[in-house]
Structures are given as structure tokens and as C-alpha cells.
C-alpha positions in Angstrom: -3.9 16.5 -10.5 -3.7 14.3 -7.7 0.0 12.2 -8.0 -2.1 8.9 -8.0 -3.8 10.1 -11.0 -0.9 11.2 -12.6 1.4 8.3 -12.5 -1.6 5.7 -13.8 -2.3 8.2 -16.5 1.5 7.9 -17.3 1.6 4.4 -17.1 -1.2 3.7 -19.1 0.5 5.2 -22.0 3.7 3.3 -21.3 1.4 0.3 -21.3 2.4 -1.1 -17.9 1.3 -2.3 -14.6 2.1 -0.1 -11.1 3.9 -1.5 -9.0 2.8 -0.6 -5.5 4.4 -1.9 -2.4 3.1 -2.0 1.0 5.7 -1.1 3.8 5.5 -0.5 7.7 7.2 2.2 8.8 9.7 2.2 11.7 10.5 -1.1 10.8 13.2 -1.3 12.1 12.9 2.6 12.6 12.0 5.7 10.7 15.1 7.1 9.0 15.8 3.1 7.8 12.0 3.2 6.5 12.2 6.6 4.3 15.6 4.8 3.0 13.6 1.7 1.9 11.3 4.1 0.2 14.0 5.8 -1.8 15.3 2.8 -3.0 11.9 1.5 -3.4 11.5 4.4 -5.8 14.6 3.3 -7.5 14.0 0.1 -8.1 10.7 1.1 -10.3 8.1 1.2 -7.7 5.4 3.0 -9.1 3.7 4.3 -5.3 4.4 3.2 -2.4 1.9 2.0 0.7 3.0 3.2 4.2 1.3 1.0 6.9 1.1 2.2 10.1 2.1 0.2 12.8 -1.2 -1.5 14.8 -1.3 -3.9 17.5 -4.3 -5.6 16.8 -4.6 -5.3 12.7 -7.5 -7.5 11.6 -6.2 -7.6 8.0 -2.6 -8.4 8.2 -0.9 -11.5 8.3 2.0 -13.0 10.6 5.1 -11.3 8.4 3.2 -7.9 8.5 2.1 -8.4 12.3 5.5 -9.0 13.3 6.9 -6.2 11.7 4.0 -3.8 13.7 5.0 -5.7 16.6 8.6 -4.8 15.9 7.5 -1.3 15.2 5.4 -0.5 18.3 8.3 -2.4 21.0 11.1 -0.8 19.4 9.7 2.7 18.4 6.2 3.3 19.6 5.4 4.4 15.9 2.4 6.5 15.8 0.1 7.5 12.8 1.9 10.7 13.2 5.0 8.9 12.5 4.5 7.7 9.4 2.8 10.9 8.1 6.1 12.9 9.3 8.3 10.1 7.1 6.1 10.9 4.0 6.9 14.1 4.6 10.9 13.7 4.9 11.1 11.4 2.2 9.4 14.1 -0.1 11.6 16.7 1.4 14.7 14.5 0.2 13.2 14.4 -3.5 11.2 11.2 -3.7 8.3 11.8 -6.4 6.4 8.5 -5.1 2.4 9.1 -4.5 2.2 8.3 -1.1 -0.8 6.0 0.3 -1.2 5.8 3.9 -2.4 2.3 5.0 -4.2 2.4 8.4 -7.0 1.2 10.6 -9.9 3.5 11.9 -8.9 3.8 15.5 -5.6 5.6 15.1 -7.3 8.1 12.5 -10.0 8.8 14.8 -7.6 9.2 18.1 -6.2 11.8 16.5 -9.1 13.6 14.8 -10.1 13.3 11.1 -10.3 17.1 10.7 -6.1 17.1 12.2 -5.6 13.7 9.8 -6.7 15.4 6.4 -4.7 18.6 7.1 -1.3 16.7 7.8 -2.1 14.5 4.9 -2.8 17.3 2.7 0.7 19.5 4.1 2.3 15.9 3.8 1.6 15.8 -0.1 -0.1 12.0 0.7 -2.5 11.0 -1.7 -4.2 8.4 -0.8 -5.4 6.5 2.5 -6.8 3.3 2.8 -8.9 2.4 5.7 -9.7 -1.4 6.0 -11.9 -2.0 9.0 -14.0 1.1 8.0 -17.1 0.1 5.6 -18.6 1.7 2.9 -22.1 2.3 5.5 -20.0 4.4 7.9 -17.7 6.3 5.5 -19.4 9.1 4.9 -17.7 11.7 7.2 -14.3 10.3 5.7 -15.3 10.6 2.2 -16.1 14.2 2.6 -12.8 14.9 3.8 -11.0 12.8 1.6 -12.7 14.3 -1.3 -12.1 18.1 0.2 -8.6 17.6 0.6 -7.5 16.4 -2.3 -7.3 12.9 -1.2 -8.1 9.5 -3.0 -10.3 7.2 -0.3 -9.2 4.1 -2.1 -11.4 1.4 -0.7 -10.8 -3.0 -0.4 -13.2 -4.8 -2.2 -13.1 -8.9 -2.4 -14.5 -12.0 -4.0 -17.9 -11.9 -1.9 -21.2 -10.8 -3.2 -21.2 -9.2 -6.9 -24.0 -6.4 -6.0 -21.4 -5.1 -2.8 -18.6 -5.2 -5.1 -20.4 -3.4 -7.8 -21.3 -0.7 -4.9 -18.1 -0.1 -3.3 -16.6 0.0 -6.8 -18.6 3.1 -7.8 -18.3 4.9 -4.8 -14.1 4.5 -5.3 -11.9 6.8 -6.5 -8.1 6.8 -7.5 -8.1 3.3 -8.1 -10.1 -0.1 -6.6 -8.0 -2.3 -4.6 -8.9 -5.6 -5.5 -8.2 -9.1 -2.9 -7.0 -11.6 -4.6 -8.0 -14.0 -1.6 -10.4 -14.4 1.1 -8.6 -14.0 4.4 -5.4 -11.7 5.4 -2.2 -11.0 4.1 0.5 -13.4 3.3 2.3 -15.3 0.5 0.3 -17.9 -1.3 0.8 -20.7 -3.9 -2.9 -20.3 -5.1 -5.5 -17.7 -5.1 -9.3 -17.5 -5.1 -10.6 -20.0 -7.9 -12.6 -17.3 -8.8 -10.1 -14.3 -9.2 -10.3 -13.8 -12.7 -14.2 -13.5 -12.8 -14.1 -11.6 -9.9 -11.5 -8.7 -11.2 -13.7 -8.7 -14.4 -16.5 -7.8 -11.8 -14.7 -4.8 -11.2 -13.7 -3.6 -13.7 -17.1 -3.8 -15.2 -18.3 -1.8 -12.1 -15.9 1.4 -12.6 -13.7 3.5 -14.6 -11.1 3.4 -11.9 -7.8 1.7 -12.3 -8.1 -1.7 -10.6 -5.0 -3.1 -8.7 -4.5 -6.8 -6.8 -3.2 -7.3 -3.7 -3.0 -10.2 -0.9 -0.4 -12.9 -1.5 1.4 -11.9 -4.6 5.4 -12.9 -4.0 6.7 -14.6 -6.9 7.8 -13.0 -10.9 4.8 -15.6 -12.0 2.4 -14.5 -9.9 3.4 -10.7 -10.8 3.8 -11.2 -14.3 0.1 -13.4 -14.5 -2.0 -10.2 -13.0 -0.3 -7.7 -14.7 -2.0 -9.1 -17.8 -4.9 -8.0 -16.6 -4.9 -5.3 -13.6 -3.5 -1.9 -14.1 -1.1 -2.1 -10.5 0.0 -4.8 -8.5 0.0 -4.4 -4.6 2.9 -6.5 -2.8 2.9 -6.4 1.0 3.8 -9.4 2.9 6.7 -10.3 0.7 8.5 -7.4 0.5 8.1 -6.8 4.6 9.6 -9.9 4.7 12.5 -8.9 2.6 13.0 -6.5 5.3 12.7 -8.7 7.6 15.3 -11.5 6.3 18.0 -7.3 5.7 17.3 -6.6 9.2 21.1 -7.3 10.4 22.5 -5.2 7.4 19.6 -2.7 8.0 20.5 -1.7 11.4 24.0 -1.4 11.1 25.2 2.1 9.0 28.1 0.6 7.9 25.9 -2.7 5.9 22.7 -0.8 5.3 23.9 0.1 1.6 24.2 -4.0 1.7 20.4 -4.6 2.9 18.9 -1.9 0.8 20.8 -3.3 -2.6 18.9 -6.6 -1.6 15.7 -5.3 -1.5 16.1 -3.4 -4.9 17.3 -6.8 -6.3 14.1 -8.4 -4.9 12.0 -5.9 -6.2 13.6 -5.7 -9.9 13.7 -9.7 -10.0 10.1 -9.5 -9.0 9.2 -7.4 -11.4 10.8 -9.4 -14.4 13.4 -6.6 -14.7 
């Protein structure tokens, strides 16, 4: 059974929400980012997202963008990268799924057959693909589906007969925006959110998670009502952001790790 699969089934039972951060990796370099995801893990993360670094990412917002930025000057991340830190991290015993955030172009510089074989040897389970549409993911979805691999796709508050379509087609779980727009922190979210994740969830038999601006316990503890994960991004990569002088320094990066496991478990209610 695919980990994905696994830890919702597990959860369910436990009657609570995943919590599922977003993180870029090689921010502020590799062996600091598969750190983050072991304490990441520790702090009750259910799976973790690993973004890949992109210079011109059409979803993400200023805090994510600097962090690529950061990423590509420092580093020169490459997709290939942040497939090799899933890797380590699950050589060094994290249990996390793994889901492998990245745009089209980097998958298809380096080939989708080489892709789906490193994510498979990788142990990733999932990949999501923003700036690829449901018209043109045929080829993907193939290869997704013959290695073992959820395609888990974006679906917003637009049209109800697209959501309905990309809904179906899903698998693992639906990864529902909260907010027209990219990434970021937010005070409010689309006036229609609620109708729209009902949308969804009348459209599959997929877990549905929320992404796109949540940062706050209030906002966290408001969706898990309803959605079975919740998808934090820009805040957390901001935590990072803020620990970046303890981060880079071995003898304070204990010190920055604690205060992203104390941002996690305080957003989490725990």
C-alpha cells in the first residue's frame, strides 16, 4: 500500500486531520533540509511536501519565492536534489510519505521515464505538478499510476463541472485551494470555501486536504473540522526563514530546529 494511503487510513481511525507541510529543499542547504524533515516528523507532521527549488514558480508566493531564490544562488538545487534528500532522510529512518512538489519543466528536463524510476527507488509517493493540466496529463498519469505513485492534482474555487472532473481523475488525495491566487498567509479566505470543499468532496472518495494561506491555530483548527489534511506552506518556510542564523550555524541549529517544532506543535493546537 502506497504510504499516502496508509497514513490517511491510519488517521481516519484516530479521527484526525494530516498535517502536511510544504518545504523547499536546500533552504538554506540539503543536509539542513532533511534535518527540518526529521523534526518535521517529530513534531506530528503527518507527510511532508518537498518543493523543488524554481526560478520562475507561477504558484508560489514572495516567502516561498525567496526561499527558491535562496536555494538556486546558494546551492543550485536541482530536482535531482531533492529526490536524493528523500532518499537520505528515509535512509536515516524517517517514515514520512514523501510528496514531491514541482513544476513541469524540471520533470521534463530530465525525462519522465528517469523521474518515475528515482521516485519509485526514492520510496516518494506522491508528486504534484501545478502548471501541468488535467488535458495534457496523460503521459504522466500513466507513469504515476505504473510506479506506484499518487498524481495528486490542485483543484480551486472556479467552475463546479472542472472541479468535479479533476476530482475523479485524482488519486491519493484532492488538494483543495483555499484561495484564488498564490501562496501566502491570509486573514480571510475565498467567501466561498466551504461550498466549494463540499464540491469536492461530493466529487470523490479521495481524502480532500486545504492548502494556500493557512498560518494561524484558528485557521488550522477551523479546516480540520472539515478536511481530512491540512497543507501549510508559506508559513512554515517562513519559520525557516526567520531560524536561518541558528540554522546555519552547527553549534545553534539544535536552537532553530526546536523553534520550528514549537511552531508546528503550537500550530497544531498541541
Amino acid at each position: 500500500m502506497n504510504r499516502i494511503d496508509r497514513k490517511f487510513a491510519e488517521l481516519r481511525e484516530q479521527q484526525k486531520p494530516a498535517f502536511i507541510p510544504f518545504l523547499t529543499i536546500g533552504d538554506p542547504d540539503v543536509r539542513t533540509s532533511i534535518d527540518v524533515i526529521k523534526e518535521l516528523e517529530k513534531a506530528g507532521a503527518a507527510m511532508v511536501e518537498l518543493g523543488v527549488p524554481y526560478s520562475d514558480p507561477l504558484a508560489d508566493g514572495p516567502v516561498i519565492q525567496r526561499s527558491s531564490m535562496r536555494a538556486l544562488k546558494a546551492n543550485r538545487i536541482t530536482i535531482l536534489d531533492c529526490i536524493s534528500a528523500a532518499k537520505q532522510a528515509r535512509s536515516e529512518g524517517c517514515e514520512l510519505p514523501f510528496i514531491l512538489f514541482t513544476y513541469f519543466n524540471p520533470v521534463l528536463q530530465t525525462g519522465l521515464d528517469r523521474i518515475f524510476s528515482l521516485l519509485q527507488e526514492s520510496d516518494i509517493s506522491g508528486l504534484i505538478i501545478p502548471d501541468l493540466p488535467m488535458e495534457e496529463d496523460e503521459e504522466v498519469r500513466a507513469l504515476a499510476k505504473k510506479h506506484g505513485i499518487h498524481l495528486i492534482p490542485l483543484v480551486a474555487p472556479t467552475s463546479r463541472e472542472r472541479v468535479q472532473k479533476i476530482a475523479s481523475r485524482a488519486s491519493g488525495f484532492v488538494y483543495c485551494v483555499s484561495s484564488l491566487g498564490v501562496t501566502g498567509t491570509r486573514t480571510e479566505f475565498h467567501s466561498g470555501v466551504d461550498e466549494f470543499l463540499q464540491t469536492v468532496k461530493a466529487s470523490t472518495n479521495l481524502p480532500i486536504a486545504i492548502g494556500f494561506g493557512i498560518s494561524t491555530p484558528e485557521q488550522y483548527a477551523r479546516f480540520a473540522k472539515t478536511c481530512d489534511g491540512i497543507v501549510v506552506g508559506s508559513a512554515l518556510v517562513k519559520k525557516v526563514e526567520e531560524a536561518l542564523p541558528l540554522l546555519t550555524q552547527d553549534v545553534t541549529k539544535s536552537q532553530g530546529l526546536l523553534q520550528i517544532n514549537e511552531f508546528v506543535r503550537k500550530l497544531m493546537g498541541n
